[in-house]
N, C-alpha and C positions, 0 to 999 in steps of 0.2 A: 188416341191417335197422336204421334207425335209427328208434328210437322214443319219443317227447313225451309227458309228463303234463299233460293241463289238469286242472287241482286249483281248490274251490271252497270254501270250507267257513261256514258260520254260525256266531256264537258270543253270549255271554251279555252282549257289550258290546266296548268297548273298550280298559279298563285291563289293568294286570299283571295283575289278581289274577283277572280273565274268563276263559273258560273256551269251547272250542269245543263244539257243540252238533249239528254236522252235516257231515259231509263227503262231498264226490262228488270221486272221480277216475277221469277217461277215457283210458288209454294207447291212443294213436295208432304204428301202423305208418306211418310219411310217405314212406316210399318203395311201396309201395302203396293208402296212402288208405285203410285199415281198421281199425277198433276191435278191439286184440286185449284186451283186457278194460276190468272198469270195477266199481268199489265206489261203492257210496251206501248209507249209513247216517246214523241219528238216533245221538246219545251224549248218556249220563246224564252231566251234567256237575258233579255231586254239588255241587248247590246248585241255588237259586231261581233263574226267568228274571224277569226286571222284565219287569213289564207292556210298560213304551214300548219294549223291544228286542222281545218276541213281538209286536207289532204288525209290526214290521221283516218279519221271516220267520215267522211267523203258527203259532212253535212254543212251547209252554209247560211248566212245569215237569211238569205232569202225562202231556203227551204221551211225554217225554224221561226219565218215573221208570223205567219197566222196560227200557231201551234199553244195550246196551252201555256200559263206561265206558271212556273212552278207554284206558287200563291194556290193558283187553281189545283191543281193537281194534290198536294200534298194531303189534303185528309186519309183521297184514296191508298197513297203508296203508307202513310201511318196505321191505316189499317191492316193492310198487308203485313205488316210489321211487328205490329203488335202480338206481343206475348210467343211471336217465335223466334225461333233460333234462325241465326242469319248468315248464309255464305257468302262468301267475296275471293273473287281472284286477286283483285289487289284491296285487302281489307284497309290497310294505312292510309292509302287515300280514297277512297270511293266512301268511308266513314267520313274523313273529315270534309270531304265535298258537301255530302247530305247534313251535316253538323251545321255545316256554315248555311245552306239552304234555310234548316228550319231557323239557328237563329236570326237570320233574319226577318222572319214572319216572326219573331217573339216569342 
């Protein structure tokens, strides 16, 4: 079975110090064409969203207070991940967003 992550995620902006705020990933089986699973979640991204980025994706600091923090989340979305091949509409940054996520958990 060979199977693809198309991975998505939102986040609090663009710099280093931004912070992801939403992630959906869909594992595809391609050798059959079927969705063998798939996570979407909002994350608490322990800090405020600026207004002009929730304009972006239309989420707010208040939507995103009682949400997962990435901390919590991350095994699940590493398991996801592991040992497949990974899609991205914008791979340059939606990688180094999740880069900078895990190293921060170390």
């Amino acid at each position: 079975m060979a199977e693809v992550v198309a991975v998505d995620i939102e986040t609090t902006g663009f710099g280093k110090s931004d912070r992801i705020l939403e992630i959906g990933a869909v594992v595809f089986d391609t050798t059959r064409m079927t969705v063998v699973s798939e996570i979407e979640t909002i994350i608490n991204p322990l800090r405020n969203i600026p207004e002009k980025t929730s304009e972006v994706h239309g989420l707010t600091s208040e939507q995103v207070s009682l949400a997962p923090t990435f901390e919590e989340i991350a095994p699940s979305i590493a398991s996801i991940f592991d040992n497949r091949k990974l899609i991205f509409h914008n791979a340059s940054f939606d990688l180094r967003l999740l880069g900078q996520e895990f190293q921060r958990l170390g």
